[in-house]
N, C-alpha and C positions, 0 to 999 in steps of 0.2 A: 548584472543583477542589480536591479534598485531595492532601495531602502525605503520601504512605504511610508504614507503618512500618518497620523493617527487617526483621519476620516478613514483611511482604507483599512487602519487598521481591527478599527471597530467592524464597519461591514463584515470582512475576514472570521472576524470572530464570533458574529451572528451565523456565515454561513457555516464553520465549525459547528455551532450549536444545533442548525436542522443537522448536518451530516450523521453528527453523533447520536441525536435518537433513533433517526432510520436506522445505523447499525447494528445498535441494541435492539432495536424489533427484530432486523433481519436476524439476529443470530438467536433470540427465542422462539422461531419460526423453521432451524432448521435442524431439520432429525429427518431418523429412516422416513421411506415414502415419497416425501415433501419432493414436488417438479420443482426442476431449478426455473423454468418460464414465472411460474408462479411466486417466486421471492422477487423477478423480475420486473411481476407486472406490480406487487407491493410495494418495493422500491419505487419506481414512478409513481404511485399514487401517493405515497407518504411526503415526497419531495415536492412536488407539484399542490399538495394540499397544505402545505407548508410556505409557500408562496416564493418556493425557487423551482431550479429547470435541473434535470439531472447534466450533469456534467460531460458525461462521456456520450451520452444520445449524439447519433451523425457525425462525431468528431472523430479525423483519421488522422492520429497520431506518424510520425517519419518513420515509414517503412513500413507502414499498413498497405496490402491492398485496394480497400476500400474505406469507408467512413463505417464505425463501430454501429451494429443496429439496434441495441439494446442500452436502457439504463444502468445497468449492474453486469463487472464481469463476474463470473463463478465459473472456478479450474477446479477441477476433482484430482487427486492423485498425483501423477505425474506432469500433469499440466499445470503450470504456476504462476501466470497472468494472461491476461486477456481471452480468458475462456468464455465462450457466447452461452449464456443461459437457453437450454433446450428440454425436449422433452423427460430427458433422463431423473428417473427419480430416486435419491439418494437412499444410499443403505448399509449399512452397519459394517464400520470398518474404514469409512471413505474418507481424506481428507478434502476440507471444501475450503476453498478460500475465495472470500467477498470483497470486492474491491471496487471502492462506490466513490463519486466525486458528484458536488454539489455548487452550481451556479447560484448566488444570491447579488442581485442587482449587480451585476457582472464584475462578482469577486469568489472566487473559484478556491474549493479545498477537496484535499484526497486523501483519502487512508482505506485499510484495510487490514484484516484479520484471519486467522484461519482457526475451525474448529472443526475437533473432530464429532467423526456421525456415529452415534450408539455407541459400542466397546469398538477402542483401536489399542494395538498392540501398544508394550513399553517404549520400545525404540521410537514409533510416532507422535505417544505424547513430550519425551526426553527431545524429539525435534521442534514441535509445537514450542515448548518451553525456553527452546535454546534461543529459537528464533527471535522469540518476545523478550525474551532476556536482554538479545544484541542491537533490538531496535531502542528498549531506555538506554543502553548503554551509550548510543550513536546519539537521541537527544538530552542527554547528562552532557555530551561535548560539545552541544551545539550553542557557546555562550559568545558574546562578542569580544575577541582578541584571538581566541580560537581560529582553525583553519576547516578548510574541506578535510583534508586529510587528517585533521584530527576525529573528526567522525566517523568517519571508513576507519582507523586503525581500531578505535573502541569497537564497532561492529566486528573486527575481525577478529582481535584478542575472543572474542564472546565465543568466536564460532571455530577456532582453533584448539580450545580445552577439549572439543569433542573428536570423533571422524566425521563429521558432516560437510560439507563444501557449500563455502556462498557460488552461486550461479553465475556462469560469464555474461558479457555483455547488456544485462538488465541493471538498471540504477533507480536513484532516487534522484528529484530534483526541486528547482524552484517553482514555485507556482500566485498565482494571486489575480491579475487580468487575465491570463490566459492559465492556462492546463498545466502545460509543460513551458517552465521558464527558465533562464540559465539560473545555476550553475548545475550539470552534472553532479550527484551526490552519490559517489564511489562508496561500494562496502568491503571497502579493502582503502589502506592508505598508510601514508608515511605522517609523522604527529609532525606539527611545523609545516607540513607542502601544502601547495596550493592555495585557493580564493581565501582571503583573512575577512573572519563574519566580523559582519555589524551590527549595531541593534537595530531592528525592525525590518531585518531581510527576513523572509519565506520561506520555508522549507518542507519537502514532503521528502521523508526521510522513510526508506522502506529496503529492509535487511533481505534478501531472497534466499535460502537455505534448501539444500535437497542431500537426501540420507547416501546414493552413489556418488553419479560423476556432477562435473563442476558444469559441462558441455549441455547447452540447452539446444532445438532447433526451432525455427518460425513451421508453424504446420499451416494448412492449407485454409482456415478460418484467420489466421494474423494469429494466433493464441501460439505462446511458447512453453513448451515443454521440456523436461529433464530427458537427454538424450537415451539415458540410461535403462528409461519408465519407470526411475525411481522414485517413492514418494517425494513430495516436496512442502515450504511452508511460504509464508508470506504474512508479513504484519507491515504496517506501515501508516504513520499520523504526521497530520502538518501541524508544524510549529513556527513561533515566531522567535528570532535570536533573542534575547536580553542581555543584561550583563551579568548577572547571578546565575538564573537559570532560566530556560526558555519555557515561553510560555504555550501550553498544548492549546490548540486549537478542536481537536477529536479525540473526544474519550468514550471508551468506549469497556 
């Protein structure tokens, strides 16, 4: 994992800044009715008219089938990333999570959020909440002399006060020239194990939470789901290490 410089670090933080608006439009944009293609094709035009490329278009992440076709993924329910924006149109009850990344002069940021559609049950917004909860907790640990594992254990503390289970095999990770950069970002860990941060590493730190089982499976679009069809959540923002505290790149 490198240590950026302060030229990339500024870029970074530009591309943070388009990210973070599209989000906010995308998320006052979604309620009952609303096609998920359609927050699709508004993601691309808000980013592109913004003078960056969307991030995830054509790009086939390890162990995709194919390269991703869409600008924005959006998972309803039990599906909890990489869900292909299709004609389905949302409706009361559902949860959606938007997980959008942003090329700006080829420095690259990812986050995402999940809200819910019309009235959702207690137990859904009490997951919502939990999730967003363990994702500041994960960037409150992200400072330099800190570890990877001291991020995953704050994530997990978060999601242990509940019955909720963080999901297998899905992580967070580095990002900056490319998408997906080292180091692996566990939502689970030991405090003290693993990569020791520095100031000016990259980070897309993204907590995955589902109300049954922990057991996700790849379905036949790449998009992964809660084994269980249990509802699930998803937040997640890229930040920059500091020594105090890290600095967010996507707010939203």
């Amino acid at each position: 994992m490198t240590v950026k410089s302060d030229k990339e670090l500024k870029l970074l933080i530009n591309s943070g800044k388009i990210l973070s608006s599209v989000l906010i439009r995308l998320k006052n944009e979604a309620r009952p009715g609303i096609n998920l293609k359609y927050l699709d094709n508004l993601a691309y035009k808000l980013i592109t008219d913004a003078g960056a490329e969307p991030a995830f278009l054509n790009y086939q992440p390890a162990g995709a089938r194919e390269p991703y076709p869409a600008s924005l993924c959006a998972s309803v329910n039990d599906v909890i990333v990489h869900g292909r924006p299709d004609d389905y149109k949302l409706k009361n009850g559902d949860l959606l999570k938007l997980d959008l990344g942003v090329n700006y002069q080829g420095f690259l940021t990812d986050a995402a959020f999940t809200i819910g559609i019309g009235a959702i049950s207690g137990q859904n917004k009490l997951l919502i909440a939990t999730t967003a909860e363990a994702l500041s907790a994960g960037i409150k640990a992200a400072v330099s002399g800190n570890t990877i594992g001291d991020i995953g254990f704050a994530i997990e503390s978060v999601v242990k006060k509940t019955n909720f289970k963080i999901v297998d095999m899905l992580t967070g990770h580095g990002t900056g020239r490319k998408l997906h950069e080292e180091p692996a970002v566990y939502n689970f860990g030991r405090p003290g194990e693993g990569l020791k941060l520095k100031k000016g590493m990259v980070l897309a730190i993204e907590p995955m939470v589902s109300v049954g089982a922990s057991a996700v499976k790849q379905l036949a679009d790449d998009s992964f789901a809660v084994k269980d069809k249990s509802f699930s959540a998803h937040f997640e923002k890229t930040i920059i290490v500091d020594d105090n505290q890290p600095l967010i790149l996507t707010k939203f």
